[in-house]
C-alpha positions in Angstrom: 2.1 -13.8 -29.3 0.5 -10.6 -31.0 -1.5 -7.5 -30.1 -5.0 -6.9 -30.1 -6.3 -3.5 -30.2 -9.0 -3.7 -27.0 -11.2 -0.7 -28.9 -11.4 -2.4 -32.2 -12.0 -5.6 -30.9 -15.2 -4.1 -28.4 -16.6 -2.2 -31.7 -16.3 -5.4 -33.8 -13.7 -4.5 -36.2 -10.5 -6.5 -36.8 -8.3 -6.2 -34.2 -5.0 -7.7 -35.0 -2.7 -4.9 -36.7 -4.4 -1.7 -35.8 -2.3 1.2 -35.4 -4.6 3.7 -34.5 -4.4 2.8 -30.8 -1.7 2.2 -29.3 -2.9 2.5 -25.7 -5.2 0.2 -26.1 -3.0 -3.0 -27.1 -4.0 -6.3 -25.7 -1.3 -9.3 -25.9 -2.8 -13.0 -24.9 -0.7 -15.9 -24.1 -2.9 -17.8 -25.8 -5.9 -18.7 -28.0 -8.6 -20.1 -25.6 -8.9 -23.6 -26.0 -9.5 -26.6 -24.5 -6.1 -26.5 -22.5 -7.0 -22.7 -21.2 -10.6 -23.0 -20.3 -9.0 -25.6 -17.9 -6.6 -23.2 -16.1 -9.1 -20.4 -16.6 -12.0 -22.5 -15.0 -9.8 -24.2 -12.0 -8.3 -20.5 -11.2 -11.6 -18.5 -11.8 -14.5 -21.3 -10.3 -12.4 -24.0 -8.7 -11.2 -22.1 -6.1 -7.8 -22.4 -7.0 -6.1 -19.5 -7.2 -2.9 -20.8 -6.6 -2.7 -22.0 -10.1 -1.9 -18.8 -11.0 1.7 -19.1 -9.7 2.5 -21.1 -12.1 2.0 -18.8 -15.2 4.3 -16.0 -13.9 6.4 -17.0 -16.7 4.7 -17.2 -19.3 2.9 -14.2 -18.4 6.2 -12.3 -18.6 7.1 -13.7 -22.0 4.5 -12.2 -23.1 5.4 -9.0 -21.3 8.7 -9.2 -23.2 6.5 -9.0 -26.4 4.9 -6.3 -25.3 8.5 -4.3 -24.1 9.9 -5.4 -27.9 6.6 -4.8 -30.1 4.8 -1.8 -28.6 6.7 1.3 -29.9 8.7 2.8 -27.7 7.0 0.4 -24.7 9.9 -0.8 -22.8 10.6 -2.7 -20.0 7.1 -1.9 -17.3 7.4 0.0 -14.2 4.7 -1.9 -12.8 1.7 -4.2 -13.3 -1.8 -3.4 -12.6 -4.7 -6.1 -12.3 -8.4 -5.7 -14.1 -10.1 -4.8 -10.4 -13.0 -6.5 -9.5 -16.1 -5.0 -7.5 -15.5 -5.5 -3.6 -18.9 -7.6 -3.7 -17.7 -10.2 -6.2 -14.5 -10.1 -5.0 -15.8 -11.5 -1.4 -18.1 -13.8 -2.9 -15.1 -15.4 -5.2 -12.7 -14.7 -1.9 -10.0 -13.5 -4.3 -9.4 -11.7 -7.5 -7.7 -13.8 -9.9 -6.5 -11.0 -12.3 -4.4 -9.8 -9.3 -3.2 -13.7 -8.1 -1.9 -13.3 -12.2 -0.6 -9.5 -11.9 1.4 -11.0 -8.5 2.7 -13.7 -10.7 3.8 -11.8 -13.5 5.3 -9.2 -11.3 6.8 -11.6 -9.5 8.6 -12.6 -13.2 9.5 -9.4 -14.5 11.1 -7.9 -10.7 8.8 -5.3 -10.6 6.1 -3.9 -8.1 2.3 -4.8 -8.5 0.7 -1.5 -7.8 -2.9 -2.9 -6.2 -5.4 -0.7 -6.0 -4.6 2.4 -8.6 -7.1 1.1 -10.7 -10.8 0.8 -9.2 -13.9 -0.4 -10.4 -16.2 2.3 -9.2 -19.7 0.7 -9.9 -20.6 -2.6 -9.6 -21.3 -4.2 -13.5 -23.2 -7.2 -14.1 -21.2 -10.5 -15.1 -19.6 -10.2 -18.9 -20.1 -13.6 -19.4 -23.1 -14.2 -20.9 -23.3 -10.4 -22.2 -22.8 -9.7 -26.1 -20.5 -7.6 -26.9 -22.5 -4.5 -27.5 -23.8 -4.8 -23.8 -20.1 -5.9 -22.2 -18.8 -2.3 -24.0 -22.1 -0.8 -22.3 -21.6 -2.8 -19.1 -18.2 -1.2 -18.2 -17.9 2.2 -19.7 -16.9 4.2 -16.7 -16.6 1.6 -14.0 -13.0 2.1 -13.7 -10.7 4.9 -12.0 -7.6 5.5 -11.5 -6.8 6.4 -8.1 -3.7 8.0 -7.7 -3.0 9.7 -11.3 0.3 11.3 -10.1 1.4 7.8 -10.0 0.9 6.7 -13.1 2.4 9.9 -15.3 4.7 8.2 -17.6 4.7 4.8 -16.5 4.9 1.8 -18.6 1.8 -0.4 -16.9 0.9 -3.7 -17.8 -3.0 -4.3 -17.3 -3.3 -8.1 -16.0 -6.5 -9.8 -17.0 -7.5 -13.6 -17.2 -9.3 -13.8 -20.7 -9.9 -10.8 -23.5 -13.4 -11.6 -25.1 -14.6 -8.9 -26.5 -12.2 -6.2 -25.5 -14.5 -4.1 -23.8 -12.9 -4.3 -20.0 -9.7 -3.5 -21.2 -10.8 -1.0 -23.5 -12.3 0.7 -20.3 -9.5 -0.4 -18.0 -6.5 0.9 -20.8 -8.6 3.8 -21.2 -8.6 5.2 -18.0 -4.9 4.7 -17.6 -4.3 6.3 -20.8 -6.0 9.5 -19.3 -4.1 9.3 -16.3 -1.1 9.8 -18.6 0.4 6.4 -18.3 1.9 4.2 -21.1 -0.9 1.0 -20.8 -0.4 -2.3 -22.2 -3.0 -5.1 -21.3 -1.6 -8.6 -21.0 -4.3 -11.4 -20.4 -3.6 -15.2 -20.1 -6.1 -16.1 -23.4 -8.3 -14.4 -26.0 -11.8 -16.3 -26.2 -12.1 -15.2 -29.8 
């Protein structure tokens, strides 16, 4: 596995090897392909979120990437999921960043700390946005609700697919502020 930088990636630049960023490191499991866009769809629009249970582990080798690669990263404290907004959330009847975040936690012994980062503001789908309206879509949908807890803390952000960078970006971001060490981990980049 290797880092993507979620701000270079949003603003269209290369995204692999950027140092100028370090909050903002993504690391994917995998390239999307024909073999994610399976367990992506049957988690996401199957209604199978308990598909996610299965990729606790490889989730958390990627986490030990993250722990050896990202300087001075370490082992996390905790693992956060991209939140969705309460409306999509009822209408999917889970969030399956946070069935992933519970699996990767799970993995790595360590609590998943729901509900520190919000989405404040409902966005509209980033699916069939470009990436010029995704970074648009999500710039200051997400807070951090409880700052004190995040003060030094290694976080792993816990996201289904990258695309164009732009929710982590946002999600990393707003973590970063907070004063917490982020590192996004998502199951596969769509490049």
């Amino acid at each position: 596995s290797f880092a993507l930088c979620a701000r270079c990636l949003a603003a269209g630049r290369e995204p692999v090897g950027c140092r100028g960023h370090a909050a903002l490191a993504v690391w994917p499991a995998w390239v999307y392909d024909r073999r994610a866009e399976s367990v992506v769809h049957a988690l996401k629009y199957d209604g199978r979120p308990r598909v996610a249970e299965t990729l606790g582990a490889e989730l958390a080798r990627v986490a030990a990437q993250v722990a050896a690669g990202a300087a001075g990263a370490g082992r996390a404290d905790a693992v956060i999921e991209v939140p969705l907004h309460p409306a999509r959330e009822r209408e999917r009847g889970y969030n399956q960043s946070a069935r992933l975040a519970d699996a990767l936690a799970a993995s790595l012994g360590v609590p998943r700390l729901g509900g520190v980062l919000r989405r404040v503001r409902a966005t509209r789908a980033q699916a069939r946005l470009g990436p010029r309206e995704r970074r648009d879509n999500v710039r200051g949908a997400f807070r951090v609700e409880r700052p004190d807890w995040m003060r030094e803390r290694q976080v792993l952000v816990v996201d289904d697919v990258v695309t164009t960078g732009a929710t982590f970006e946002a999600c990393l971001s707003a973590l970063a502020d907070a004063g917490a060490r982020p590192a996004g981990v998502a199951l596969a980049w769509a490049q």
